[in-house]
Backbone as JSON Lines, residues from 0, in Angstrom:
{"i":0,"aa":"X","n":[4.53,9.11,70.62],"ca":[5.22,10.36,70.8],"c":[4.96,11.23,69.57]}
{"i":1,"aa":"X","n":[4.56,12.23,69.81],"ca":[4.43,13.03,68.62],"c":[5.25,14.22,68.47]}
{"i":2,"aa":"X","n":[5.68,14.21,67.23],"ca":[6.6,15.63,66.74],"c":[6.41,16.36,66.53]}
{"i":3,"aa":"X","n":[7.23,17.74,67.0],"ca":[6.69,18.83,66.52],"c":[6.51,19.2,65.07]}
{"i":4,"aa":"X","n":[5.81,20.55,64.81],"ca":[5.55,20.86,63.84],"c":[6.09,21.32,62.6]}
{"i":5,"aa":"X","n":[7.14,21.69,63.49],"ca":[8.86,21.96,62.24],"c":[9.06,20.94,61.73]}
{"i":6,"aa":"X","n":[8.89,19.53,62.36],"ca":[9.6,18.42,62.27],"c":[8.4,17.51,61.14]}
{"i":7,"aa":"X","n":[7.19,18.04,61.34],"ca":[6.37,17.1,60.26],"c":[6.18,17.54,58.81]}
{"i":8,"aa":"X","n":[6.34,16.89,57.69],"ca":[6.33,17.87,56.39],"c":[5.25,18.42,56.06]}
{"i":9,"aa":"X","n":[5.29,19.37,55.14],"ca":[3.92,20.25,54.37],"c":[3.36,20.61,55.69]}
{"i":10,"aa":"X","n":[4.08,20.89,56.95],"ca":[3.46,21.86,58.39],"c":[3.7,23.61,57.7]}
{"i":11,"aa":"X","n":[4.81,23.98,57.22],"ca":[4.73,25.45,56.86],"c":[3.39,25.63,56.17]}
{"i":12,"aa":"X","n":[3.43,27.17,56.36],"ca":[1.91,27.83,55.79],"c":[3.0,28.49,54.24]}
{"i":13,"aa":"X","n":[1.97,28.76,53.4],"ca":[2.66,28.51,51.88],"c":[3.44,29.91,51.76]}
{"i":14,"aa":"X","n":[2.69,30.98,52.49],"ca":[2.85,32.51,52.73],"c":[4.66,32.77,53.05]}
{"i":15,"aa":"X","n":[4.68,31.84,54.31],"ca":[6.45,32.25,55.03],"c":[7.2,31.34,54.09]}
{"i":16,"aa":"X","n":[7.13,30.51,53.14],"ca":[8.24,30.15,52.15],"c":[8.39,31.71,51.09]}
{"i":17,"aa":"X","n":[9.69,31.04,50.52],"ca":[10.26,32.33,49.73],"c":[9.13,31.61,48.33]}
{"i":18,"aa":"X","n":[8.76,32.57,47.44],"ca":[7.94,31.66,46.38],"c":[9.09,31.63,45.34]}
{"i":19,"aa":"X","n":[9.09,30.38,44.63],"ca":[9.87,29.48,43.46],"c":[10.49,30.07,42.24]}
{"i":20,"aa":"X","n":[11.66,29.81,42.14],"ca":[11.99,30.91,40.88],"c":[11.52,29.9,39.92]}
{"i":21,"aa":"X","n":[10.81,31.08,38.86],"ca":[10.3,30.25,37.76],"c":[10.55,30.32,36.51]}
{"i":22,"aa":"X","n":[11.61,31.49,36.31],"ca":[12.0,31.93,35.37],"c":[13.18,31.51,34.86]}
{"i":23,"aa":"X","n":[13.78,30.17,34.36],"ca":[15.21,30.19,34.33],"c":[15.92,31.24,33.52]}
{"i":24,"aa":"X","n":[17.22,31.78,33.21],"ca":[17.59,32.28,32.48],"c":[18.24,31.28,31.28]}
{"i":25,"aa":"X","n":[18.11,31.69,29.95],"ca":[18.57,31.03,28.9],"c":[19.55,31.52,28.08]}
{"i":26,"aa":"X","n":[20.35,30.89,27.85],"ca":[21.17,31.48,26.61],"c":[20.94,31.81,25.38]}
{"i":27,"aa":"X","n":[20.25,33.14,24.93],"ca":[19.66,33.29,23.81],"c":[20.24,33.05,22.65]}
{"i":28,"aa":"X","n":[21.2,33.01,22.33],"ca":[22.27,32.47,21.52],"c":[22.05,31.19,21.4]}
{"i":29,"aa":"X","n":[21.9,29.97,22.12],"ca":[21.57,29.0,21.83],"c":[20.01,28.18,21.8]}
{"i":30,"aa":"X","n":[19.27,29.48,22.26],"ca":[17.68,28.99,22.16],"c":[17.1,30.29,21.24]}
{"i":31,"aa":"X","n":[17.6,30.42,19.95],"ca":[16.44,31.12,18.84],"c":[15.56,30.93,18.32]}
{"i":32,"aa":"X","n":[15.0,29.72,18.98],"ca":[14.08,29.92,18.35],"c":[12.48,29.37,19.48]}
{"i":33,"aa":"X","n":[12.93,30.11,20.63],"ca":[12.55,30.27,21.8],"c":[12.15,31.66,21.9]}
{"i":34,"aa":"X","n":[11.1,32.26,22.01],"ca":[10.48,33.59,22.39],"c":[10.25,33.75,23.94]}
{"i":35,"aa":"X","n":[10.32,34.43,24.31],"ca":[10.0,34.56,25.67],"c":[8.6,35.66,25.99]}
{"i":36,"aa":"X","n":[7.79,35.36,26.63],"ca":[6.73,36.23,26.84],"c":[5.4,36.21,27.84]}
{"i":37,"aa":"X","n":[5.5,36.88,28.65],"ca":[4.53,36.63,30.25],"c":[5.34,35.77,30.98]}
{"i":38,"aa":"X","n":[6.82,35.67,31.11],"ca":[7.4,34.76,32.14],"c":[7.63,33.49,31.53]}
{"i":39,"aa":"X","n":[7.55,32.9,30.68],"ca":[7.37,31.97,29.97],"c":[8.38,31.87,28.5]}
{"i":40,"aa":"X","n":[8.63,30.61,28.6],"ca":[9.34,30.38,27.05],"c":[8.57,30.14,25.78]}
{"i":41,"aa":"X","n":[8.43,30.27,24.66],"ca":[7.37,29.43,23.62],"c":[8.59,29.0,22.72]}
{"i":42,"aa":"X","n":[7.87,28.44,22.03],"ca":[8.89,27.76,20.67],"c":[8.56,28.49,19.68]}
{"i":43,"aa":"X","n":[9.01,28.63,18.65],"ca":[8.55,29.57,17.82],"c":[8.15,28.41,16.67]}
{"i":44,"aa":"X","n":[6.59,28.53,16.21],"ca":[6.49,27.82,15.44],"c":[6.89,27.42,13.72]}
{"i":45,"aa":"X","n":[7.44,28.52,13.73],"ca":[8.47,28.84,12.24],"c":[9.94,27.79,11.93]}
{"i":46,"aa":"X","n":[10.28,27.26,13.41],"ca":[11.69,26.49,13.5],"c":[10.9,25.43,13.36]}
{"i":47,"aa":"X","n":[9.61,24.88,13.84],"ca":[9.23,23.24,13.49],"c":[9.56,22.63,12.13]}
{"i":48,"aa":"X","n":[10.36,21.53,12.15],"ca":[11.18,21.25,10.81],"c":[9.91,19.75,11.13]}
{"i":49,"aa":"X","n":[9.21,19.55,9.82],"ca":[8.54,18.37,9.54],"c":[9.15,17.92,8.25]}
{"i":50,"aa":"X","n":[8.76,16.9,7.96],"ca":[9.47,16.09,6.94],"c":[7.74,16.47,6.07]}
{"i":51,"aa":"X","n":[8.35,16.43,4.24],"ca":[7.65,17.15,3.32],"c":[6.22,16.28,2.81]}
{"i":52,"aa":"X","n":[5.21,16.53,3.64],"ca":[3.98,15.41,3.37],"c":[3.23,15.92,2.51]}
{"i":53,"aa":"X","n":[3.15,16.91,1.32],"ca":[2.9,17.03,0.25],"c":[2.61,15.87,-0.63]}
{"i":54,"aa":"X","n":[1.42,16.15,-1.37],"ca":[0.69,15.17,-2.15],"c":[1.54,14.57,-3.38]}
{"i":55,"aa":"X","n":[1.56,13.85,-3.76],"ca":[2.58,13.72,-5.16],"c":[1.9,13.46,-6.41]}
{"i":56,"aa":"X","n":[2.79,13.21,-7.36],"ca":[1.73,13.58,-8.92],"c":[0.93,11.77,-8.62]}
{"i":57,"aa":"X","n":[1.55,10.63,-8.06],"ca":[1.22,9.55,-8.26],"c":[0.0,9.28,-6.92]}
{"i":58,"aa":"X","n":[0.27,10.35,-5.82],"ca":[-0.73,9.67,-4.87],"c":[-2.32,10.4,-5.32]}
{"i":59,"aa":"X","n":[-1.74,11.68,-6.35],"ca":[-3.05,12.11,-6.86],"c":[-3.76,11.23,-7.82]}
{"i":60,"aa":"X","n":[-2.79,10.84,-8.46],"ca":[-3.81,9.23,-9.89],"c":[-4.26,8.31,-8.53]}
{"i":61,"aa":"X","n":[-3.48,7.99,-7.93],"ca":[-4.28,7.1,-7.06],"c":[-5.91,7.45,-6.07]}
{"i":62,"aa":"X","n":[-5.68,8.77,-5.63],"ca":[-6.91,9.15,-5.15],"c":[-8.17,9.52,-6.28]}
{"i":63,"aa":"X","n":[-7.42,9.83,-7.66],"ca":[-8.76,9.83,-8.57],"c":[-9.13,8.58,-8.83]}
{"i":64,"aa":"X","n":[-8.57,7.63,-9.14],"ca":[-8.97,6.48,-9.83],"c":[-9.8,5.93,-8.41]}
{"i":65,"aa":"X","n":[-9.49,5.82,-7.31],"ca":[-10.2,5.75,-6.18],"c":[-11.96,6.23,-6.46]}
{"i":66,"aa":"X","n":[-11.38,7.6,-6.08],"ca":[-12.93,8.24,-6.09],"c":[-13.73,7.8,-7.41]}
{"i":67,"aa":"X","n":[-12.81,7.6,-8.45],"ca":[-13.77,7.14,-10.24],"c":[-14.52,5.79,-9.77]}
{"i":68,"aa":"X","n":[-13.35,4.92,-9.2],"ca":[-13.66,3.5,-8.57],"c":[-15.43,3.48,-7.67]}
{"i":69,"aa":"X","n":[-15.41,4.52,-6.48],"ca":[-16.16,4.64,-5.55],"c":[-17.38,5.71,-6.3]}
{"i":70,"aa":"X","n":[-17.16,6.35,-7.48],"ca":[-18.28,6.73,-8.08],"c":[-19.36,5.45,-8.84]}
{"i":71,"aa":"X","n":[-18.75,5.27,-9.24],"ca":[-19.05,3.44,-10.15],"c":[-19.78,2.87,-9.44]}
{"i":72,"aa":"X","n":[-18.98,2.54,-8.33],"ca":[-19.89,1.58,-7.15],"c":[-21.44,2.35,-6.69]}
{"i":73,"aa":"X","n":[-21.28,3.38,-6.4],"ca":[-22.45,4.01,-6.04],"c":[-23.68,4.1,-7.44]}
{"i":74,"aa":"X","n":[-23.15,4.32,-8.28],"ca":[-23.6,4.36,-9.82],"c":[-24.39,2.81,-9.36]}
{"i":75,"aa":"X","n":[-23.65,1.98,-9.55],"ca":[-24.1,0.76,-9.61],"c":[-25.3,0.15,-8.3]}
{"i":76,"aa":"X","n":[-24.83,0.69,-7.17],"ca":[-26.01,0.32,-5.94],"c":[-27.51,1.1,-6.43]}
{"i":77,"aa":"X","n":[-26.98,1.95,-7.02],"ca":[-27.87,3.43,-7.5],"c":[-29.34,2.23,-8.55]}
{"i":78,"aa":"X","n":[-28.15,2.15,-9.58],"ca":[-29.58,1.26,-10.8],"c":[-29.68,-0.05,-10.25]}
{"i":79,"aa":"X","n":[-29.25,-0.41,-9.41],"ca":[-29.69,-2.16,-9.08],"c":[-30.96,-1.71,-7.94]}
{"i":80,"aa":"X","n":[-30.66,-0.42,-7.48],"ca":[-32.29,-0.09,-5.86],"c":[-33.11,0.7,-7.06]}
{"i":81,"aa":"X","n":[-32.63,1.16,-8.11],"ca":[-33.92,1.61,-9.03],"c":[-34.25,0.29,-9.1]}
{"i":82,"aa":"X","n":[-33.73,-0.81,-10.32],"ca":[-34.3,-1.45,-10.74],"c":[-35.24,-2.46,-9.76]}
{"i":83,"aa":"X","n":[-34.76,-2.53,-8.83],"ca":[-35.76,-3.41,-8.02],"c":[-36.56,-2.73,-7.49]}
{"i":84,"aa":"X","n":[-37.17,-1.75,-7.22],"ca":[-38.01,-0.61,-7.18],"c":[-39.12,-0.84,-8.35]}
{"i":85,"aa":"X","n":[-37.94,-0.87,-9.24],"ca":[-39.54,-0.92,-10.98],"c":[-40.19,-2.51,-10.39]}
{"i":86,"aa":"X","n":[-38.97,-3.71,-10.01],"ca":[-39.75,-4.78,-10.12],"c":[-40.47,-4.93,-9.01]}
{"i":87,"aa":"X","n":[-40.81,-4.31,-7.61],"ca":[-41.68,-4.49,-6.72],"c":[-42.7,-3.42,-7.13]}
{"i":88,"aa":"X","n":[-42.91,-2.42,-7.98],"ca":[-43.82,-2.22,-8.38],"c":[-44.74,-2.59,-9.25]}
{"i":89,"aa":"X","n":[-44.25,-3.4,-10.5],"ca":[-44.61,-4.19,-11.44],"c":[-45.23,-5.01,-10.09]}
{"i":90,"aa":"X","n":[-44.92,-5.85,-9.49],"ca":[-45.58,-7.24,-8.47],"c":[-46.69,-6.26,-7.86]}
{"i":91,"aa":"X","n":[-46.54,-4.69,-7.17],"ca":[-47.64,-4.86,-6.9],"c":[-48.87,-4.47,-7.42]}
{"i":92,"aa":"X","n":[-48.66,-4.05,-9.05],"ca":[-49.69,-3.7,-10.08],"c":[-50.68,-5.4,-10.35]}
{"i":93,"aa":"X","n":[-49.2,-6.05,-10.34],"ca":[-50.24,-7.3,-10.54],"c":[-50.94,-8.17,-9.8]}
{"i":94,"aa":"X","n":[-50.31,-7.72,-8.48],"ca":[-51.0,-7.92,-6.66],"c":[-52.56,-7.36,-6.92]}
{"i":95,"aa":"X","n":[-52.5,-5.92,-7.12],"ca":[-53.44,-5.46,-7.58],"c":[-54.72,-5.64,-8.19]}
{"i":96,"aa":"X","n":[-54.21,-6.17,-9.5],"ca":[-54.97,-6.5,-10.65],"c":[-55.26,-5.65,-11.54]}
{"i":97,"aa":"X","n":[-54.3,-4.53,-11.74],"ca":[-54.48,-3.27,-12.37],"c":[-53.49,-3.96,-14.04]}
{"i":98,"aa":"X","n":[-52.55,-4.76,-13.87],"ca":[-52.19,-5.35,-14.82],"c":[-52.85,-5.69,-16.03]}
């Protein structure tokens, strides 16, 4: 048995509904820091309260001595690929026989 078309859902065409209120109204008094604009609410990004993630005098010694740390190291990979550089060239002077 099949039902009519009133009777089955999403049968209306979208046109004969009333269209959706989309606008609530707000109590501006209690939403300041809510802008309203094109139909729409925004937040105002001036009220975002974050907690203070500013650098401090101690996380700065820590990031230098870091980077001093990670200069060093590179320093150091630096003359150990020279020096083995001089000694595979020395081997192949004497590969050579230019020695």
């Amino acid at each position: 048995m099949r039902r009519d078309p009133a009777e089955l859902p999403f049968s209306g065409r979208s046109w004969d509904d009333p269209p959706p209120r989309r606008v609530r109204s707000y109590d501006h008094d209690d939403y300041r820091n809510l802008t309203f604009h094109a139909g729409r609410y925004f937040r105002n990004e001036s009220t975002i309260r974050d907690p203070d993630y500013s650098v401090k005098a101690d996380d700065l010694t820590a990031m230098r001595e870091r980077s001093a740390e990670e200069a060093e190291d590179r320093q150091a990979r630096s003359d150990a690929n020279f020096a083995r550089a001089l000694e595979l060239g020395a081997a192949l002077k004497v590969l050579r026989g230019e020695a």
